[in-house]
C-alpha positions, 0 to 999 in steps of 0.5 A: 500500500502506498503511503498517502494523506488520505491512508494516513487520515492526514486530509481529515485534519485541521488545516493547522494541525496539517501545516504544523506535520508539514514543517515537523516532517520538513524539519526532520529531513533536513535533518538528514541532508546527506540523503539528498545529493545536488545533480550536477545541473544543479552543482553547475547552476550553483557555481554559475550563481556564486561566479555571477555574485561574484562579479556583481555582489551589488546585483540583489534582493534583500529579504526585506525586499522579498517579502515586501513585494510578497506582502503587497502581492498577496494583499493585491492577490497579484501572481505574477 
């Protein structure tokens, strides 16, 4: 039998006891981050990051930023 919410009776839960399990179950696997392995599209697109923070360290976003523009999108419910 495969391992599902509905098996689980997990879809019958609150929201908020959903989210919670969500984030315990996340925050057990990163417990284990050696059993997740980067491909090495992903190790090349990292370093093509790193290399390009590099040469232009003043080309960001601050978190800040981030989630203003979250906030405002979601207040405006703008998803683009």
């Amino acid at each position: 039998m495969a391992v599902s919410a509905k098996a689980l009776g997990i879809d019958t839960l609150p929201i908020a006891d959903r989210v919670a399990l969500v984030q315990e179950i996340w925050a057990s696997i990163a417990l284990e981050p050696e059993a997740f392995k980067m491909t090495n599209a992903q190790i090349v697109e990292l370093g093509r990051r790193v290399a390009d923070d590099e040469v232009n360290p003043g080309d960001v976003v601050s978190a800040d930023e981030v989630f203003a523009t979250a906030r405002a999108r979601l207040a405006n419910r703008q998803w683009r």
